[in-house]
KENUTOR-941068 format. One record per residue: residue in three letters; x, y, z of N, C-alpha, C in turn. Coordinates in pm, whole numbers, padded with zeros to 5 digits, always signed. Atoms other than C-alpha are relative to their C-alpha. Layout:
! residues N
alaXYZXYZXYZ...
//
This chain:
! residues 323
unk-00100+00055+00091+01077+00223+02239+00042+00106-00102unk-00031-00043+00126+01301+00395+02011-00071-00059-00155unk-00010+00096+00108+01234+00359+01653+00051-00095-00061unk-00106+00062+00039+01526+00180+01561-00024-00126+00084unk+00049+00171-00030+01417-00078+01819-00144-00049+00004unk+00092+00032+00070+01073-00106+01636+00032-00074-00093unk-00035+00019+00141+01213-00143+01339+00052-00160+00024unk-00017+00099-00040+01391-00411+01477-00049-00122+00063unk+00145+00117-00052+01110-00619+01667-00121-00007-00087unk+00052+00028+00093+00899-00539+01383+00066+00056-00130unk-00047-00062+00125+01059-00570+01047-00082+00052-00095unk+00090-00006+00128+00739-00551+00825-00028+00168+00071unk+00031-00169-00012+00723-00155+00950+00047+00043-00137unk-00058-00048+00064+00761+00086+00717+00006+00128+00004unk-00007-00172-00082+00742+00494+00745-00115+00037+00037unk+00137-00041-00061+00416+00555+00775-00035-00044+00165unk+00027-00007-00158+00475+00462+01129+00111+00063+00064unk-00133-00071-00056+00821+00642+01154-00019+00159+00062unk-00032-00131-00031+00909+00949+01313-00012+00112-00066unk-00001-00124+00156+00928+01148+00971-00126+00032-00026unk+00114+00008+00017+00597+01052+00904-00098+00085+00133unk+00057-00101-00134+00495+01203+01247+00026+00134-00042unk-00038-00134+00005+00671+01493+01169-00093+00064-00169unk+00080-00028+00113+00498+01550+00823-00141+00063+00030unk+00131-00047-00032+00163+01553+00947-00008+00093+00168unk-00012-00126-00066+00268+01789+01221+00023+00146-00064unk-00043-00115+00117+00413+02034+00960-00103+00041-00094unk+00166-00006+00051+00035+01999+00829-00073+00003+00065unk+00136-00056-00100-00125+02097+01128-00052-00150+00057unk+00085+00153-00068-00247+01756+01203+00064-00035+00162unk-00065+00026-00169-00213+01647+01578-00008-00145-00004unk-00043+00106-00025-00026+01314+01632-00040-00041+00158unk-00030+00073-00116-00037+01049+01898+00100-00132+00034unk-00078+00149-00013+00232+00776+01986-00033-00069+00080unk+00021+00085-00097+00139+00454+02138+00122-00062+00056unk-00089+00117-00084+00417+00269+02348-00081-00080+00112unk+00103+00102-00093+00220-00026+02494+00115-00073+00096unk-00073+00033-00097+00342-00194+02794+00097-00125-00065unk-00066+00110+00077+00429-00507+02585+00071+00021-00103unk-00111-00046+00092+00669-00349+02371-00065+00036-00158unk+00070-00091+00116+00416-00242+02113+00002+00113-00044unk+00029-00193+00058+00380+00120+01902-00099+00011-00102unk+00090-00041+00112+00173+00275+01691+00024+00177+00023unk+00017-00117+00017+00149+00636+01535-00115+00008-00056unk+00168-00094+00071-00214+00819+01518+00042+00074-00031unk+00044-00155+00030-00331+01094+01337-00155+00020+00049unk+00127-00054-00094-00603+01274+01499-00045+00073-00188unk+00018-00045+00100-00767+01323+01100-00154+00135+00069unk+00151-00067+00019-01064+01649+01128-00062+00003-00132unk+00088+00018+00151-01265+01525+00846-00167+00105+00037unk+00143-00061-00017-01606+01726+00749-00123-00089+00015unk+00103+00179-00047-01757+01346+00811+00003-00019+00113unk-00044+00016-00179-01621+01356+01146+00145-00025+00047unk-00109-00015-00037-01334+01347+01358+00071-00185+00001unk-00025+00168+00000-01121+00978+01343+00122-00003+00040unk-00134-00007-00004-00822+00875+01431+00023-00169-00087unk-00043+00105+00104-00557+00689+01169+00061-00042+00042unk-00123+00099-00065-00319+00412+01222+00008-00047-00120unk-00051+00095+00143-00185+00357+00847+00139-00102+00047unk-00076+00118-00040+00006+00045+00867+00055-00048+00112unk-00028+00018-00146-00004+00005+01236-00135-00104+00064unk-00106+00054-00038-00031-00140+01491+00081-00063-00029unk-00073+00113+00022+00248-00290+01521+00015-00045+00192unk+00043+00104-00169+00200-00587+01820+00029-00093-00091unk+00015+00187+00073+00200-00966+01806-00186+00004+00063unk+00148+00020+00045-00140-00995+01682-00047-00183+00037unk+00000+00166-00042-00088-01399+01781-00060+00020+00162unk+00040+00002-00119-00127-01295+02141-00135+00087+00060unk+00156-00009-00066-00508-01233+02283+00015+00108+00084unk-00015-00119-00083-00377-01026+02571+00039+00126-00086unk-00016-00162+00039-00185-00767+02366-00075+00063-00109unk+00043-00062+00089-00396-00739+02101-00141+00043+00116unk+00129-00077-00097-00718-00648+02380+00053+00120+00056unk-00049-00088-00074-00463-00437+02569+00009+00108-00079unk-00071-00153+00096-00314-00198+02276-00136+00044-00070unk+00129-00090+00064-00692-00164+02093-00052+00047+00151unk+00052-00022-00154-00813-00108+02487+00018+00148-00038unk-00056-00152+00009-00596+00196+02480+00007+00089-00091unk+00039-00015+00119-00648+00261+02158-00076+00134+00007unk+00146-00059+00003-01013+00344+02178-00042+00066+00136unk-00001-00090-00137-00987+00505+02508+00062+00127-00005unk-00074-00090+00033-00749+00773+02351-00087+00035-00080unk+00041-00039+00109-00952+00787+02068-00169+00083+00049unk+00135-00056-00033-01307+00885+02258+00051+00073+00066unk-00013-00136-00039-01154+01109+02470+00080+00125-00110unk-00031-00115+00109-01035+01301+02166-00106+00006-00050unk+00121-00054+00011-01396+01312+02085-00035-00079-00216unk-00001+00007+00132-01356+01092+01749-00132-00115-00026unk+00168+00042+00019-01653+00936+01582+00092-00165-00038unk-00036+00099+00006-01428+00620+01484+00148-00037-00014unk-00145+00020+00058-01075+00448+01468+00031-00086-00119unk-00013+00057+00142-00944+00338+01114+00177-00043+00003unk-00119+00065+00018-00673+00120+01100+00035-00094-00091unk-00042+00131+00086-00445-00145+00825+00111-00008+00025unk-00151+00075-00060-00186-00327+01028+00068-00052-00109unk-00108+00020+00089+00077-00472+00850-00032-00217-00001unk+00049+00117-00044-00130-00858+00875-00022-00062-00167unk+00076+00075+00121-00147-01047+00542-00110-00070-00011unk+00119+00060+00011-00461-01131+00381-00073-00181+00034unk+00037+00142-00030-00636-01444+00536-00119-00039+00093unk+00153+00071-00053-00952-01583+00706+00112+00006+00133unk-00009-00022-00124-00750-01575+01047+00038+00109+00010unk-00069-00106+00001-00571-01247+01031-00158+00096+00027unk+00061-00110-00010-00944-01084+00963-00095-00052+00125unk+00050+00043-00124-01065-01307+01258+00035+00067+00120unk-00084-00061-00120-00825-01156+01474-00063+00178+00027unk+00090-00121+00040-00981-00791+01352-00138+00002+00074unk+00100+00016-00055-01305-00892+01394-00029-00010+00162unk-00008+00051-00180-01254-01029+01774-00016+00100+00054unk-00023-00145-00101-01117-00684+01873-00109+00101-00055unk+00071-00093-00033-01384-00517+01781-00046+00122-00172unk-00028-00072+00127-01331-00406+01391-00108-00055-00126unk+00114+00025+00136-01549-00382+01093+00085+00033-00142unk-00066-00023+00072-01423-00354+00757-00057+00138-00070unk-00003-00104+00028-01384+00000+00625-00046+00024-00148unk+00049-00035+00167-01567+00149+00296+00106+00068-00046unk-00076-00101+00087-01257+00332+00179+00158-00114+00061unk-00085+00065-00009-00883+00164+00157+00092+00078+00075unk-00129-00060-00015-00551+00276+00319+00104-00054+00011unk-00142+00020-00001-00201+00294+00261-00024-00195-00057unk+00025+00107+00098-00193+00027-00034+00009-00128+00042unk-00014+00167-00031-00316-00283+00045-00012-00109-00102unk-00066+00053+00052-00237-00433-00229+00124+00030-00068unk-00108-00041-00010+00131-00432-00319+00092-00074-00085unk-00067+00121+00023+00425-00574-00516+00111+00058+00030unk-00137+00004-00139+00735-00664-00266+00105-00038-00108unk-00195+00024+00047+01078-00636-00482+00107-00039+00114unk-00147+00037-00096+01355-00863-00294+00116+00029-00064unk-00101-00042+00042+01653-00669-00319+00113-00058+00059unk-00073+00104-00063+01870-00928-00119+00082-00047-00104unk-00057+00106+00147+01905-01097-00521+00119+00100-00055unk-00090-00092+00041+02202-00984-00680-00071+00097-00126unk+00037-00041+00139+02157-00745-00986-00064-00097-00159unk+00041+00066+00144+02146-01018-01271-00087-00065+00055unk+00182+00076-00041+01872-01237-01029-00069+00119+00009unk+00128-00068+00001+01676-00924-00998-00066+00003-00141unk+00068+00000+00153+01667-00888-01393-00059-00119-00078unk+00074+00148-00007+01612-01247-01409-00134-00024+00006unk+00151+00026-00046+01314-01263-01222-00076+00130-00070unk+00044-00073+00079+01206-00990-01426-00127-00067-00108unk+00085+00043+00144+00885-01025-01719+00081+00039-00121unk-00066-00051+00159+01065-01050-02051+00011+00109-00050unk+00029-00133+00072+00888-00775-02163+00047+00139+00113unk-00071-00106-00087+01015-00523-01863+00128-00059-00031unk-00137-00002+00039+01368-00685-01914+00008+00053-00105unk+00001-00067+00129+01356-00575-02252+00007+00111+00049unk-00005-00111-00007+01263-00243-02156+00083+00046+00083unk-00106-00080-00070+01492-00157-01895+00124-00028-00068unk-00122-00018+00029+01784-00271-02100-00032+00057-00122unk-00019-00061+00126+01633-00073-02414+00041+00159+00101unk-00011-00141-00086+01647+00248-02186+00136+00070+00007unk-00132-00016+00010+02043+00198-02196+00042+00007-00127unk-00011-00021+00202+02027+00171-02611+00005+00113-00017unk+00049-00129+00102+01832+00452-02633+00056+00159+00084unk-00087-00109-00065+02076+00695-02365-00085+00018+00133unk+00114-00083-00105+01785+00759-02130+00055+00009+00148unk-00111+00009-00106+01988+00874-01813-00091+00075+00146unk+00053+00059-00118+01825+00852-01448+00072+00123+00101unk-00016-00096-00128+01866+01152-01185-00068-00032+00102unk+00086-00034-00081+01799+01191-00841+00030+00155+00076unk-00063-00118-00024+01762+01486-00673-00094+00064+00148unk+00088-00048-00103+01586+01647-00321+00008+00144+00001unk+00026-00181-00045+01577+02020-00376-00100+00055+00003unk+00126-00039+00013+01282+02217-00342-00042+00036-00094unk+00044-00042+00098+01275+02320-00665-00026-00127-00130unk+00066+00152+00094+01279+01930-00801-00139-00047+00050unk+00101+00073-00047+00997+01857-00581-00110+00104-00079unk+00131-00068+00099+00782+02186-00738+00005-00051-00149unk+00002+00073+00096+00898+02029-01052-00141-00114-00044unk+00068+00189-00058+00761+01691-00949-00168+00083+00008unk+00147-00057-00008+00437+01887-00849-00073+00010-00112unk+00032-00049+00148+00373+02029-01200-00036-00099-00078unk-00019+00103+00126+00447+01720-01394-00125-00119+00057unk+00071+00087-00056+00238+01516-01155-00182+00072-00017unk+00173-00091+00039-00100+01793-01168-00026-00077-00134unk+00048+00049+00111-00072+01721-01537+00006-00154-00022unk+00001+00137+00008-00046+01341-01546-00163-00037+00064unk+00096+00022-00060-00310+01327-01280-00121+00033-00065unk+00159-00014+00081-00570+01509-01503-00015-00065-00159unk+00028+00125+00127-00483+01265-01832-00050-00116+00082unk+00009+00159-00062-00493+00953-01565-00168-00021+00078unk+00143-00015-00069-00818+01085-01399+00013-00018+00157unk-00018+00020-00171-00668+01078-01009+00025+00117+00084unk+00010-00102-00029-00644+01321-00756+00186+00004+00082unk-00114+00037-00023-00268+01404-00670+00022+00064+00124unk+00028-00114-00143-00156+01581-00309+00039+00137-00053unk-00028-00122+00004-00119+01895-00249+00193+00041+00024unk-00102-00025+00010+00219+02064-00330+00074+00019+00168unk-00075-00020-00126+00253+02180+00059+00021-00160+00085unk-00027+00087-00061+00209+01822+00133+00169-00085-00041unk-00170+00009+00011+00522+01755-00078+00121+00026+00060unk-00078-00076-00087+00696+02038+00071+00075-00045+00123unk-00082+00009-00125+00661+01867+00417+00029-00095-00017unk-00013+00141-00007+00700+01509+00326+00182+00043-00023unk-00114-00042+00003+01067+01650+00196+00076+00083+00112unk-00086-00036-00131+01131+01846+00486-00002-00076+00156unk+00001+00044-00123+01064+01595+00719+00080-00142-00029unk-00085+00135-00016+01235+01325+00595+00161+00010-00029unk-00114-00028-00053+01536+01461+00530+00078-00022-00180unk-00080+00007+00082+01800+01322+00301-00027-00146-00022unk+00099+00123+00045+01569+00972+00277-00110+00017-00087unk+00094+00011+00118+01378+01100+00015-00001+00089-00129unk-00068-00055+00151+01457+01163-00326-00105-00004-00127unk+00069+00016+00103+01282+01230-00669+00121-00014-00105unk-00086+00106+00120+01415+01002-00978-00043+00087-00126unk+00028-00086+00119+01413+01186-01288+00065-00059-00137unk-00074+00020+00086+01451+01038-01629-00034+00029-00101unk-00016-00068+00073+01526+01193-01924+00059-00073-00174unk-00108-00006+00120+01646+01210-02293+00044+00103-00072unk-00041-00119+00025+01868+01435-02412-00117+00156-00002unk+00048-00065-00097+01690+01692-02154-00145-00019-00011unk+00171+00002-00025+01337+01626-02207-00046-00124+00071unk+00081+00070-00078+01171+01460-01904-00081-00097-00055unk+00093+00120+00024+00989+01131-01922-00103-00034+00116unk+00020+00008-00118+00930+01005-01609+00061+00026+00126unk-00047+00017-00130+00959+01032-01227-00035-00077+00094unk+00075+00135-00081+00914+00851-00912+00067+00102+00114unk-00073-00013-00145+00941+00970-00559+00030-00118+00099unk-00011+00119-00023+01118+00709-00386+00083+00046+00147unk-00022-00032-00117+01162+00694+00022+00046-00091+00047unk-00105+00107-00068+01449+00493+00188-00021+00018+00141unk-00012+00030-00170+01346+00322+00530+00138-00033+00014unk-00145+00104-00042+01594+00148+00744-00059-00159-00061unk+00001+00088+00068+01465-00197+00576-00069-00018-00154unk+00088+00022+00100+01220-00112+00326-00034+00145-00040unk+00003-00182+00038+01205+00196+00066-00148-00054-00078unk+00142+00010+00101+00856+00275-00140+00041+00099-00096unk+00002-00088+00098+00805+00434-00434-00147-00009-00028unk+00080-00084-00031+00563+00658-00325-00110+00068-00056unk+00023-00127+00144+00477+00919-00618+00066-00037-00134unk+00007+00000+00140+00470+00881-00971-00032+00130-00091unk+00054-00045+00057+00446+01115-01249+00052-00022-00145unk-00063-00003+00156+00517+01133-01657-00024+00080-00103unk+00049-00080+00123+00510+01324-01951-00038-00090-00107unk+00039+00078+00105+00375+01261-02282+00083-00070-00064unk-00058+00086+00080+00673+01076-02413+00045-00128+00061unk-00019+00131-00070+00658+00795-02116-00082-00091-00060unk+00144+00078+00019+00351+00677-02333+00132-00094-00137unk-00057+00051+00129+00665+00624-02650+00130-00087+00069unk-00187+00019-00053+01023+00565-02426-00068-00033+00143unk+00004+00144-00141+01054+00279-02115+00085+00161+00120unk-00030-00057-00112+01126+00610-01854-00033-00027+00108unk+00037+00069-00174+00922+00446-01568+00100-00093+00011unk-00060+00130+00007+01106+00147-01650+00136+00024+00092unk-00153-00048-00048+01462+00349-01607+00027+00045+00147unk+00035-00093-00169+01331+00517-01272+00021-00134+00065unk-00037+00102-00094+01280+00199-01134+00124-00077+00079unk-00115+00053+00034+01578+00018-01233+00044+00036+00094unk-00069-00093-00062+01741+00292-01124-00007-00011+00183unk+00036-00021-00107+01587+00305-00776+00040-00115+00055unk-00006+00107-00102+01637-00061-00708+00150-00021+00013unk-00149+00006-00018+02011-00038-00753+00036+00059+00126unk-00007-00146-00087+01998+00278-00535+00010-00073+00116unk-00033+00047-00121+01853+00095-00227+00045-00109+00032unk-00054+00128+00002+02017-00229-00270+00113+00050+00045unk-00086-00042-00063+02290-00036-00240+00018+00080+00133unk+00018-00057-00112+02213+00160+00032-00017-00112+00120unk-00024+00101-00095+02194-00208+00226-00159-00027+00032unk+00125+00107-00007+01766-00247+00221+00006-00085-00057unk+00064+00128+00036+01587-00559+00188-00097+00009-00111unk+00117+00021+00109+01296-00481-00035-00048+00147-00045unk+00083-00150+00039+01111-00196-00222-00134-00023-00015unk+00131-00016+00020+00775-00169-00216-00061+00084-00099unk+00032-00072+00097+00596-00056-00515-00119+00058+00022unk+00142-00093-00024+00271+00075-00371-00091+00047-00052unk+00145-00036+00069-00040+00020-00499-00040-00068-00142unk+00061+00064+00085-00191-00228-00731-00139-00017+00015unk+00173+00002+00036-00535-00322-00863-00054-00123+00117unk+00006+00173-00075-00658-00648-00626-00073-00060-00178unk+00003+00133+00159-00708-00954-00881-00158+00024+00012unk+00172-00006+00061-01034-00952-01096-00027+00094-00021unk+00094-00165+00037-01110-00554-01109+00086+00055-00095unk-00075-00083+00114-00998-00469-01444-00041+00165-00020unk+00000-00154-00016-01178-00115-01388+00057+00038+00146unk-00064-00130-00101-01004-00001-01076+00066+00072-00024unk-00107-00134+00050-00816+00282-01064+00133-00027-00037unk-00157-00020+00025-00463+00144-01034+00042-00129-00104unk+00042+00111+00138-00570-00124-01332+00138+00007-00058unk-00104+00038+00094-00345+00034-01563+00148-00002+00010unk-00194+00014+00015+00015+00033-01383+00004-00147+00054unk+00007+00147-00085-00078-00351-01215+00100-00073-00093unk-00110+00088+00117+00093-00505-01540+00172+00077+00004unk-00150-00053-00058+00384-00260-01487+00067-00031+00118unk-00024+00101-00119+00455-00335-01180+00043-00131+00018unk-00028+00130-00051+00408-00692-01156+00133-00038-00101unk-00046+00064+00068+00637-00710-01441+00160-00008+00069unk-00107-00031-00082+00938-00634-01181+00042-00109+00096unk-00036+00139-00044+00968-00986-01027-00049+00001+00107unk+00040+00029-00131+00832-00907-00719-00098-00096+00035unk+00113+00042-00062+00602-01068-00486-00135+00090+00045unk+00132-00073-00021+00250-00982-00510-00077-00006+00138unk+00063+00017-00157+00120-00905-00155-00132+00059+00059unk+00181-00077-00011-00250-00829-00025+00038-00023+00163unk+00064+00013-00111-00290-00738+00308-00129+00053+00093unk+00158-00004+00010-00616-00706+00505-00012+00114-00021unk+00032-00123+00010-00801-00440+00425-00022+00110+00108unk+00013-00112-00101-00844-00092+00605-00146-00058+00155unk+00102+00101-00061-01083-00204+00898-00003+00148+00127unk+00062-00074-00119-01294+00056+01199-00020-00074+00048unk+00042-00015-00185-01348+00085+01543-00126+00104-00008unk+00139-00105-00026-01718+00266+01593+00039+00062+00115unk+00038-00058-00084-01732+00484+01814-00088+00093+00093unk+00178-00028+00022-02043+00674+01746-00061-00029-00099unk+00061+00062+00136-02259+00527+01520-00082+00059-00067unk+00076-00121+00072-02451+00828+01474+00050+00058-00117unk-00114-00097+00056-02130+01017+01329+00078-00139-00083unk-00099+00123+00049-02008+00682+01188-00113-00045-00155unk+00120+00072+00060-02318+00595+00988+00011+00143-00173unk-00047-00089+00092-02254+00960+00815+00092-00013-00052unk-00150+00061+00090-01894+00870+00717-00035-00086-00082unk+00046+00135+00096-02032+00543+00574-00073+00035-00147unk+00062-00056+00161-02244+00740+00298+00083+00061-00060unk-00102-00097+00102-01990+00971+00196+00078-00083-00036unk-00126+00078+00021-01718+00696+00197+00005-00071-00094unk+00092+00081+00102-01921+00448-00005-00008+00081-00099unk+00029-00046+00113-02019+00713-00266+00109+00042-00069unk-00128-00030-00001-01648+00848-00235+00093-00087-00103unk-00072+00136+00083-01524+00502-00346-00034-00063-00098unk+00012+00009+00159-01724+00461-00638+00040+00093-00107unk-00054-00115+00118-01647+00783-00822+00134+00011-00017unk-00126+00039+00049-01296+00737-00751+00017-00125-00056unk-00044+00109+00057-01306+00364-00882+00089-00062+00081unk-00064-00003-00066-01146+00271-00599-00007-00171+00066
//
């Protein structure tokens, strides 16, 4: 299957199973695999070489009808038959399945355990950009309406831009954020390729007041559904609503561009006031969206020797990040 008729048999895709996304982690050395299952299924691996062991990823994949018994035996079948003859110690996958006592039944059946480390944000809040402009600000929290229409008081004016020299920008501003926020940010060449592989679908938001930077956002337009990806800010996003303006900004952008939703990527799950992504959860939610959990990251063993080692590092991994 083309992408385009993925996209179309499954709408809840989003890039991390696209083509671009292939191409990224080729441009990083990483060796891909595409599934086309007989039943009109796909998925994109990465063949990860971790110093824990070798694995292969499936962020937000498969995509199958998880309702049907046969294809979900058939596509993990082939799966894990690709995946041992690449010599990997386990497969790590988080389909696109909302959180629920049958969804992790269905997991379980085929063969899956739940994973000590998360991927590709499973928890989430879903902006419907379908609403016109004044229902999006509507459904807004008071206190974010406020701020995105103080942002227009106070001049604060909203760029985007894809050159290589906004994205080393973006790099810079993001190192330093990351060591006030305490997180670890990617590496600049991973920027590099995420921009050269996606093309003219991915842009960094830049907002400003009279020229001094506030905030940014890297923000990536699917064919139904864009994310905002990357974050970074300077010290005066802590005084002036610049995330606020980025956003705004962004949801006009792909509304206009004719998506359905934006994905804001990456909240705290309910109850853990120390996790890591604690302190933007109130930002976020304050954007009207729908708050969405889906199951968590979940393995395939494949040696349990080499699997049992991952499990200590992963575990200790995920407490020091707060994760």
């Amino acid at each position: 299957m083309s992408w385009d008729e993925v996209v179309k048999k499954y709408p809840e895709s989003n890039f991390l199973q696209s083509p671009s996304y292939r191409r990224v982690n080729e441009l990083l050395g990483e060796r891909t695999i595409t599934f086309n299952f007989n039943n009109g299924g796909y998925a994109l691996g990465i063949i990860r070489d971790a110093k824990r062991g070798r694995y292969l990823e499936i962020p937000c994949g498969p995509l199958i009808d998880f309702k049907d018994k046969a294809i979900v035996q058939e596509a993990f079948s082939g799966i894990f038959k690709v995946a041992k003859k690449e010599l990997c110690v386990f497969v790590r996958i988080r389909p696109q399945l909302l959180m629920n006592p049958e969804n992790l039944a269905i997991l379980k059946n085929a063969g899956f355990k739940k994973s000590p480390m998360h991927l590709a944000a499973e928890h989430t809040v879903m902006i419907d950009l379908t609403a016109s402009e004044d229902e999006m600000l509507a459904r807004m929290r008071r206190q974010t309406r406020y701020e995105v229409r103080r942002t227009e008081k106070l001049g604060i004016s909203v760029t985007r831009d894809n050159s290589e020299e906004i994205f080393r920008e973006f790099h810079e501003v993001q190192a330093e954020t990351a060591h006030r926020q305490g997180f670890v940010p990617p590496k600049l060449e991973v920027l590099l390729a995420e921009r050269k592989a996606f093309g003219d679908k991915i842009w960094i938001y830049k907002a400003e007041l009279e020229g001094e930077a506030i905030a940014y956002g890297m923000v990536i337009f699917g064919e139904i559904e864009g994310d905002y990806y990357e974050a970074a800010s300077t010290e005066l996003n802590r005084k002036l609503p610049g995330a606020y303006a980025v956003i705004w900004q962004a949801m006009r952008d792909l509304k206009a561009a004719g998506l359905k939703r934006f994905n804001l990527w990456g909240i705290a799950p309910a109850g853990q006031p120390h996790h890591r992504y604690a302190g933007v959860t109130t930002f976020k939610t304050g954007f009207g969206g729908e708050v969405v959990e889906y199951v968590p990251a979940h393995d395939m063993v494949i040696s349990k020797v080499g699997y049992l080692k991952n499990l200590v590092v992963e575990t200790a991994r995920k407490k020091r990040r707060r994760l």
